[in-house]
Kinemage of the C-alpha trace (Angstrom):
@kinemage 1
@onewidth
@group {chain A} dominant
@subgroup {mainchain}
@vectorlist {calphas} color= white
{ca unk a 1} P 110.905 96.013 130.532
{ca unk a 2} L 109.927 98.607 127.964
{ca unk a 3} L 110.517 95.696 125.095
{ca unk a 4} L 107.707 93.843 127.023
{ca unk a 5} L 105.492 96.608 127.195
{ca unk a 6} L 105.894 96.854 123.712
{ca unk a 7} L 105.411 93.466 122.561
{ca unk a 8} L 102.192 93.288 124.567
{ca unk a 9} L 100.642 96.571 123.617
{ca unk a 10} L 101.258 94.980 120.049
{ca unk a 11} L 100.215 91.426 120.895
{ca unk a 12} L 96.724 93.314 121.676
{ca unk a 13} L 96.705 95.146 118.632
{ca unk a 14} L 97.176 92.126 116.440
{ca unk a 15} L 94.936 89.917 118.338
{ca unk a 16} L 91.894 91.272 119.080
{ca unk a 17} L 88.472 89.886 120.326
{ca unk a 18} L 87.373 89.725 117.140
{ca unk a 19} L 88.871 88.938 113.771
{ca unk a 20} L 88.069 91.332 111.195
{ca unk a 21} L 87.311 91.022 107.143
{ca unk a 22} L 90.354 92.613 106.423
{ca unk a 23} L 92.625 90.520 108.505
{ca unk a 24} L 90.577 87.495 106.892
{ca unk a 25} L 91.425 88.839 103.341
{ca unk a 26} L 95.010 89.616 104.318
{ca unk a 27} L 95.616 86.291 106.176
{ca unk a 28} L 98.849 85.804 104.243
{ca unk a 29} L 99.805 88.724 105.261
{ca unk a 30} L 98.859 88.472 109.420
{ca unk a 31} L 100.133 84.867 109.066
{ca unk a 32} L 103.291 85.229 107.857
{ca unk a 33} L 106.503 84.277 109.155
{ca unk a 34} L 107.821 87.539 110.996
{ca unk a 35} L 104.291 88.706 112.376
{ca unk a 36} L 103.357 85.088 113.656
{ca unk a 37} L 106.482 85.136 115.157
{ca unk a 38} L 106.417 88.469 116.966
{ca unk a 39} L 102.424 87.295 118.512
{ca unk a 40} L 104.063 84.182 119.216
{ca unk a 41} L 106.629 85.646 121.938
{ca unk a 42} L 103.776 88.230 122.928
{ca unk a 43} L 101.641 85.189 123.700
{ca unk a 44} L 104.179 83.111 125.701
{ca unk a 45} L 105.378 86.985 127.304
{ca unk a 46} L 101.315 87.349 128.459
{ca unk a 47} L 100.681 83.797 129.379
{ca unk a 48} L 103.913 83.590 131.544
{ca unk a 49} L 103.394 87.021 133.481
{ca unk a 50} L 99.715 86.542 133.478
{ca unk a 51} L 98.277 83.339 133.253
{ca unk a 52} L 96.333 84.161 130.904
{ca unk a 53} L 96.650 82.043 127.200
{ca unk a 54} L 96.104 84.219 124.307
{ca unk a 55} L 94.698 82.237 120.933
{ca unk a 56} L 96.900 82.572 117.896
{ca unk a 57} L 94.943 84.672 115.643
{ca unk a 58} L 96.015 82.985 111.970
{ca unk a 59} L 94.025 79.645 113.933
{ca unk a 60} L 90.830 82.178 114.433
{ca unk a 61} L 90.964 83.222 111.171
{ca unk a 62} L 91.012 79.141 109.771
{ca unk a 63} L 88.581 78.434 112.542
{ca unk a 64} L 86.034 81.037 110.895
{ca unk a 65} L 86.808 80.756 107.005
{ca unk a 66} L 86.165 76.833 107.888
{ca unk a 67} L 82.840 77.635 109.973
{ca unk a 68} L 81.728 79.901 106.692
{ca unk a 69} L 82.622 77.499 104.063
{ca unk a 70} L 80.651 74.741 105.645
{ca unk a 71} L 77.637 77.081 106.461
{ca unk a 72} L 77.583 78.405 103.008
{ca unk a 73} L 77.554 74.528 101.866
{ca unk a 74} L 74.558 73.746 104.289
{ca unk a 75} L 72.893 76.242 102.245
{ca unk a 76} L 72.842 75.007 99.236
Protein backbone atom coordinates (compact mmCIF):
# COMPACT_ATOMS: atom_id res chain seq x y z
CA UNK A 1 0.00 0.00 0.00
CA UNK A 2 2.80 2.35 0.95
CA UNK A 3 4.49 1.51 -2.72
CA UNK A 4 1.18 3.02 -4.09
CA UNK A 5 1.23 5.92 -2.06
CA UNK A 6 4.48 6.44 -3.27
CA UNK A 7 4.14 6.02 -6.84
CA UNK A 8 1.21 8.44 -6.80
CA UNK A 9 2.64 11.17 -4.66
CA UNK A 10 5.40 10.91 -7.47
CA UNK A 11 3.07 10.48 -10.44
CA UNK A 12 1.83 14.12 -9.17
CA UNK A 13 5.11 15.45 -8.89
CA UNK A 14 6.13 14.53 -12.39
CA UNK A 15 2.93 15.40 -13.97
CA UNK A 16 1.70 18.46 -13.10
CA UNK A 17 -1.06 20.83 -14.48
CA UNK A 18 1.27 22.52 -16.24
CA UNK A 19 4.45 21.67 -18.08
CA UNK A 20 7.25 23.80 -17.27
CA UNK A 21 10.40 25.33 -19.46
CA UNK A 22 12.64 23.25 -17.74
CA UNK A 23 10.89 19.99 -18.20
CA UNK A 24 10.53 21.23 -21.98
CA UNK A 25 14.38 21.73 -22.17
CA UNK A 26 15.05 18.48 -20.31
CA UNK A 27 12.49 16.39 -22.29
CA UNK A 28 15.12 13.72 -22.88
CA UNK A 29 15.59 13.59 -19.68
CA UNK A 30 11.55 13.40 -18.29
CA UNK A 31 11.05 11.12 -21.34
CA UNK A 32 13.32 8.63 -20.89
CA UNK A 33 12.98 5.08 -20.49
CA UNK A 34 12.97 4.53 -16.56
CA UNK A 35 10.95 7.83 -15.67
CA UNK A 36 8.25 7.18 -18.48
CA UNK A 37 8.05 3.99 -17.13
CA UNK A 38 7.61 4.74 -13.44
CA UNK A 39 4.47 7.64 -14.63
CA UNK A 40 3.34 4.94 -16.71
CA UNK A 41 2.38 2.45 -13.71
CA UNK A 42 1.42 5.69 -11.61
CA UNK A 43 -1.05 6.45 -14.39
CA UNK A 44 -2.63 2.97 -14.81
CA UNK A 45 -2.26 2.80 -10.47
CA UNK A 46 -4.55 6.36 -10.49
CA UNK A 47 -6.81 5.55 -13.34
CA UNK A 48 -7.65 2.02 -11.90
CA UNK A 49 -8.32 3.19 -8.16
CA UNK A 50 -9.76 6.39 -9.35
CA UNK A 51 -11.18 6.69 -12.56
CA UNK A 52 -9.53 9.29 -13.26
CA UNK A 53 -6.93 9.15 -16.66
CA UNK A 54 -3.85 11.05 -16.13
CA UNK A 55 -2.09 12.46 -19.62
CA UNK A 56 1.44 11.26 -20.19
CA UNK A 57 3.45 14.27 -19.74
CA UNK A 58 6.43 13.58 -22.59
CA UNK A 59 2.86 13.83 -25.08
CA UNK A 60 2.20 17.48 -23.31
CA UNK A 61 5.45 18.46 -23.78
CA UNK A 62 5.26 17.39 -27.95
CA UNK A 63 1.76 18.73 -27.88
CA UNK A 64 3.21 22.31 -26.84
CA UNK A 65 6.77 22.41 -28.62
CA UNK A 66 4.41 21.48 -31.81
CA UNK A 67 1.72 24.31 -30.89
CA UNK A 68 4.98 26.84 -30.56
CA UNK A 69 6.74 25.83 -33.62
CA UNK A 70 3.71 26.35 -35.77
CA UNK A 71 2.77 29.69 -33.99
CA UNK A 72 6.22 30.98 -34.34
CA UNK A 73 5.85 29.99 -38.24
CA UNK A 74 2.43 31.90 -38.50
CA UNK A 75 4.49 34.73 -37.55
CA UNK A 76 6.67 35.06 -39.95
Amino acid sequence: MKLISLVLSSLFVFTGCTVSEDMIANKDLYCSGVYKGIRAVGRVATEVTTGVAVPDVCETIDEIVEEDTEGKSSET
